[in-house]
C-alpha positions, 0 to 999 in steps of 0.5 A: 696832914698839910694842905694848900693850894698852890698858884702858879705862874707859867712860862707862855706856851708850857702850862700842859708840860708844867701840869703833865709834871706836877700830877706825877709828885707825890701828894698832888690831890689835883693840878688844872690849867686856870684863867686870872692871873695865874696860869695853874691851881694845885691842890697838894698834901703833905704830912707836915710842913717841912714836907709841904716846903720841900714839895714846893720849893725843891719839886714843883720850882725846879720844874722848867716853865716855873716862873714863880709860886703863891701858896695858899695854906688850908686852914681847918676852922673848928665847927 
């Protein structure tokens, strides 16, 4: 399993609509509206990185109101 945490950037005025869409994709953990420089956090799950690409690039890009996408991968650090 792939995490990540996923920043986005919002055209003005369609943070609601963007997130509204996100929260119905599969493997979405948690979507919220956020403050600082990126509009949107989405937490997400995949079984693996080709999915994880997929989900980003082919679901959450071609949402109208995506301006752009900084991902964050979780990286499982051994105790």
């Amino acid at each position: 399993m792939v995490r990540a945490y996923v920043l986005l950037t919002v055209e003005i005025g369609k943070v609601e609509k963007v997130i509204g869409e996100i929260k119905k994709i599969p493997g979405v953990i948690k979507a919220d509206a956020v403050t600082g420089p990126y509009d949107a956090i989405v937490h997400i799950e995949a079984t693996d990185l080709g999915e994880l690409t997929r989900k980003i690039l082919h679901d959450i890009h071609n949402i109208d109101g995506v301006i752009d996408t900084t991902t964050a991968i979780v990286v499982e650090l051994e105790e």
